[in-house]
C-alpha positions in Angstrom: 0.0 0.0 0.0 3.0 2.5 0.6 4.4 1.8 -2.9 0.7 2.7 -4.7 0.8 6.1 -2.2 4.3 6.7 -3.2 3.4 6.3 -6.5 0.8 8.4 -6.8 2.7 11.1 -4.7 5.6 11.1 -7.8 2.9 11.8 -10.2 1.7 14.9 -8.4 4.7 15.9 -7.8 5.7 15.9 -11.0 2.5 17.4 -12.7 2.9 20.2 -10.5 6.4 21.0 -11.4 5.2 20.8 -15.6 2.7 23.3 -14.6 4.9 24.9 -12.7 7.1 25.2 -15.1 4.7 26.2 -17.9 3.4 28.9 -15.9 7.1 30.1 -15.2 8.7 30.3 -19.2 6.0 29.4 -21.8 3.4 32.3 -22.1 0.8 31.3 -23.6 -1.5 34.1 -24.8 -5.2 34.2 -23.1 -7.2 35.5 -26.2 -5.5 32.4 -27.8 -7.0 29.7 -25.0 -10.6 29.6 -25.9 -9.6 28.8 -29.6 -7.6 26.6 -28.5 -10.0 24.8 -26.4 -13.2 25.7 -27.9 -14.6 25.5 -31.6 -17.9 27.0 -32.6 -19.9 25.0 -34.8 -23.0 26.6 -37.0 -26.5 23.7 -37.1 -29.8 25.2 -38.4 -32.1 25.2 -34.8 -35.3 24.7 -34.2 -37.0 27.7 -33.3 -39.7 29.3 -31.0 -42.9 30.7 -32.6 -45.5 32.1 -30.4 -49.4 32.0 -31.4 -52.6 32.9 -29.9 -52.5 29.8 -28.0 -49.0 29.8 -26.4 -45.6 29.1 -27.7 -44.2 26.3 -29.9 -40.7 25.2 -30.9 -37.6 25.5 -29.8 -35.5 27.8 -27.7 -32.7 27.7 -25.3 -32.1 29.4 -21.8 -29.9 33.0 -22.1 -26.6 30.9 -21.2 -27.2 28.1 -23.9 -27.3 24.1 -23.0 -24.4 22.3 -22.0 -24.1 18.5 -22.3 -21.9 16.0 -23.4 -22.8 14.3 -26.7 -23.8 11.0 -26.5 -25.1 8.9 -30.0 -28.0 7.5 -30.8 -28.0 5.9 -34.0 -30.6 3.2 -33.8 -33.7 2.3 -31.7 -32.1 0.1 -29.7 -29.6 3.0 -29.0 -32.9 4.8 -27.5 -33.9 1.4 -25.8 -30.4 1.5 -24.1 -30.1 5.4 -23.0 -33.7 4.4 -21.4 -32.6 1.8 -19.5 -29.3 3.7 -17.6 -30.1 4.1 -14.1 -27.9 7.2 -13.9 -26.0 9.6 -16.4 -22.8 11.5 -15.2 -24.2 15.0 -15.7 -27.2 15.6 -18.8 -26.2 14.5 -22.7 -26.7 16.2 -26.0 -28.2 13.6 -28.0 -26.5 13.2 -31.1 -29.3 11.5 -33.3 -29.9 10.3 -36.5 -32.5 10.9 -38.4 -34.0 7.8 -39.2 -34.9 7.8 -34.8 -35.3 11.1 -35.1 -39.0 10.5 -34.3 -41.5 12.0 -32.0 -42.1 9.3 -29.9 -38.6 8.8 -29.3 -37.6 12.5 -28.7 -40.3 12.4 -25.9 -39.6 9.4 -23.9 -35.6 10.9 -24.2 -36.7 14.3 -22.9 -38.6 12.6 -20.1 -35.5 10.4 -18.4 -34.8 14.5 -17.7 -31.3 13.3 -18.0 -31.1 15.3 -21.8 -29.8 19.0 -22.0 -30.4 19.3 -25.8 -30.5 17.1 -29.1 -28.9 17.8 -32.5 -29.9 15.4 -35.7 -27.1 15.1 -38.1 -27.5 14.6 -41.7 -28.3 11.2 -43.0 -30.7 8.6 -44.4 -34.2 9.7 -43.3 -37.2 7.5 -41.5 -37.8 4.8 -43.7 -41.4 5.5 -43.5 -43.1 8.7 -44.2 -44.0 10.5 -41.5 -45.3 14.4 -40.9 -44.6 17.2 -38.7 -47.6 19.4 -39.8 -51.3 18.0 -38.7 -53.8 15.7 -40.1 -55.6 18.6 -41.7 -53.2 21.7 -42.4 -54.5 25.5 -41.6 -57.7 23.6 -40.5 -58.9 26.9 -38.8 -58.6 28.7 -41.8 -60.3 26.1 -44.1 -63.4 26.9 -46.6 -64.9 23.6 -45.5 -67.3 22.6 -42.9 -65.7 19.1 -42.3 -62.0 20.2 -40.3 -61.5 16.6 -39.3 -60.8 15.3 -42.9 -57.6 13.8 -42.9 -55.1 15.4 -45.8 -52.4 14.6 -44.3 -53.0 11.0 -43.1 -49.4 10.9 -41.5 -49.6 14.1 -39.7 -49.1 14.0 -36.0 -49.1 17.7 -34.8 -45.6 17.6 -34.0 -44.5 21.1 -35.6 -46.8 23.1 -33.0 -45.7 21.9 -29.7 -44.0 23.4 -27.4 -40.7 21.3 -27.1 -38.7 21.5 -24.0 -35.0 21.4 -25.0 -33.1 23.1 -27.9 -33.1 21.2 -30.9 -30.6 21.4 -34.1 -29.3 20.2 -37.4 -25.8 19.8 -38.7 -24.9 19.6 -42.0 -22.7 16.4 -43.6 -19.6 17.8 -42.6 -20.1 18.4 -39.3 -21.5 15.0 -38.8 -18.2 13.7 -40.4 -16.3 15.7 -37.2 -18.7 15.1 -34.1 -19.9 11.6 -34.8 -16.9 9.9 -34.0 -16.6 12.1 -30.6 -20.3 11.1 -29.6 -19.3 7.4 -30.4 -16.1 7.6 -28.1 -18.6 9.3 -25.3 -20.9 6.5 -25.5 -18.4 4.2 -25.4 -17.1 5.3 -22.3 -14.2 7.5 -23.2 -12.7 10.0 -21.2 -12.4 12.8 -21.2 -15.8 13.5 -22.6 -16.3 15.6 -25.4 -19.0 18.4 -24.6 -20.9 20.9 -26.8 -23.2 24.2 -26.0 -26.6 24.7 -27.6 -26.9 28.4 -27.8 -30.2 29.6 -29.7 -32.1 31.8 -27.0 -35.0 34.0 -27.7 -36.3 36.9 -26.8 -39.8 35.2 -26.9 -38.5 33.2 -23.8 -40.5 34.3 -20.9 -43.3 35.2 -23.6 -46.9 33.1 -23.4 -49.2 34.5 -26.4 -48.8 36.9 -29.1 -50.3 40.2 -27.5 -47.7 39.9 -24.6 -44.7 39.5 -27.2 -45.4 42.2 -29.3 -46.2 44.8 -26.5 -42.7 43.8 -25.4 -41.3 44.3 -28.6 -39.9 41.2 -28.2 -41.1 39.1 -31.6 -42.4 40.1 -35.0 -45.4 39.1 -37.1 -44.5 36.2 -39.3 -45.3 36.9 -43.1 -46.0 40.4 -44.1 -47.8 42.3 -46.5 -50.1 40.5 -49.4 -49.7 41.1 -52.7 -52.9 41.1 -55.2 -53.9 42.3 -58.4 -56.8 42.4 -60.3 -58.0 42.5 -64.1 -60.7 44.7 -63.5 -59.9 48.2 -61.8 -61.3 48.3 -57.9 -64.3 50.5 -59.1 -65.9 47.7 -60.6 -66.1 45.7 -57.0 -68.9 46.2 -55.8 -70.8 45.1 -59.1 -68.8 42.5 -59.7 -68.4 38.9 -57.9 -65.1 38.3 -57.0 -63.3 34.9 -56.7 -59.8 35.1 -55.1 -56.9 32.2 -55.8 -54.0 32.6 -53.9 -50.2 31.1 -53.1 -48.5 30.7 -50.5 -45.3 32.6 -50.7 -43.4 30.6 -47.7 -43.1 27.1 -46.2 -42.3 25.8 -43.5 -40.6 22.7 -41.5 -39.2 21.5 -38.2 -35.9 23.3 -39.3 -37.3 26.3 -41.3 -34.1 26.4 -42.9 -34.7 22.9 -44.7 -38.0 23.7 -45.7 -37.8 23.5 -49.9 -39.5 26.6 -50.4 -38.7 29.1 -47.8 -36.6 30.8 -50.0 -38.6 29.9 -53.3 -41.2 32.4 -53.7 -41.1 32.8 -56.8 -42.2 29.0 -57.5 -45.2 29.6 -55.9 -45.9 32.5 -58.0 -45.2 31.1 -61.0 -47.8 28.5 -60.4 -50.1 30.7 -60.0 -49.9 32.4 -62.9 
């Protein structure tokens, strides 16, 4: 038992005189440390939206979420992060998206061991599967029937409230933070840890009134656009039949959606 004490006793000893010693003739610059031990990496995040009926999406507290990445590549990845008894500290699940599911992203969030989750880019669900609901801007339908299912494989998803930040990474970043997730769940030390940061004004905001007295959101869309063959004097005679387009989409990750930067497809079609 002395030689294991002894031991260990060297190794202090001489840790202490290599830090010692770095701290007494190597300067090392402190605006150079946090590049040195920190990299920021952009992902497209899921973000907050606040209706009549409360807030939905995604957002972050004002200092970000810390975790340590931890991957889930398959359901029986989720099976096995379910049945831990204990974490050290909360994980960012690094998921891909073929569990990227809502089921799955629930029962995760409800172990309350999960600071955050990023989906990296790869093969999708095998099955098709829908964010928006069963029957799309229901409220603002021309029909007296708003239970018809269009969207069969709607489930609603796209306006909850979710209750950790969520982002995407493009293919190259999955190439760089996969591995590290892997070597985490494998039990590798030291861990490798990231920060969600995507907070919102909207944070401590409950409907739409409140935020905009605040000044803390904005309207989504804007101003219409509409023309007519006939001039306006003619209105009142005249029975009018409006067909419109949508000039923006949306998505879980409004950044993905195909035509939130298309307008002018919609437009065209309309024409």
């Amino acid at each position: 038992m002395k030689h294991v004490i002894r031991s260990i006793l060297v190794l202090l000893v001489v840790g202490l005189c290599v830090v010692h010693e770095s701290w007494a003739y190597d300067y090392v610059d402190p605006s150079t440390m946090k590049d040195r031990m920190y990299k920021t990496i952009d992902g497209l995040p899921c973000v907050r939206l606040i209706g009549n009926s409360g807030p939905i999406g995604c957002t972050t507290g004002e200092g970000g979420a810390i975790g340590w990445l931890y991957a889930i590549e398959t359901q029986a990845h989720i099976s096995e992060f379910l049945s831990l008894s204990g974490v050290d500290g909360k994980a960012i699940a690094f998921m891909a998206p073929s569990v990227f599911q809502r089921e799955n992203v629930i029962s995760l969030v409800e172990t309350n061991q999960i600071a955050g989750i990023i989906v990296y880019h790869g093969e999708p669900y095998a099955s098709y599967q829908s964010p928006e609901s069963t029957y799309p801007n229901a409220m603002f339908g021309l029909y007296d029937n708003p239970t018809y299912k269009w969207n069969p494989q709607g489930n609603g998803w796209l306006f909850e409230k979710q209750n950790v930040p969520i982002f995407y990474v493009d293919a190259n970043t999955t190439h760089e933070l996969l591995p590290l997730a892997r070597l985490n769940k494998e039990g590798g030390f030291p861990k490798w840890a990231v920060k969600l940061s995507a907070w919102m004004m909207t944070t401590y905001d409950q409907d739409t009134e409140t935020c905009l007295r605040r000044d803390n959101c904005d309207p989504v869309g804007g101003k219409n656009v509409w023309g007519s063959f006939n001039p306006p004097s003619t209105f009142k005679e005249d029975k009018i039949v409006f067909v419109s387009a949508s000039q923006d989409s949306n998505a879980f990750f409004h950044d993905l959606a195909p035509g939130a930067a298309a307008n002018i497809g919609d437009v065209a079609a309309l024409v």
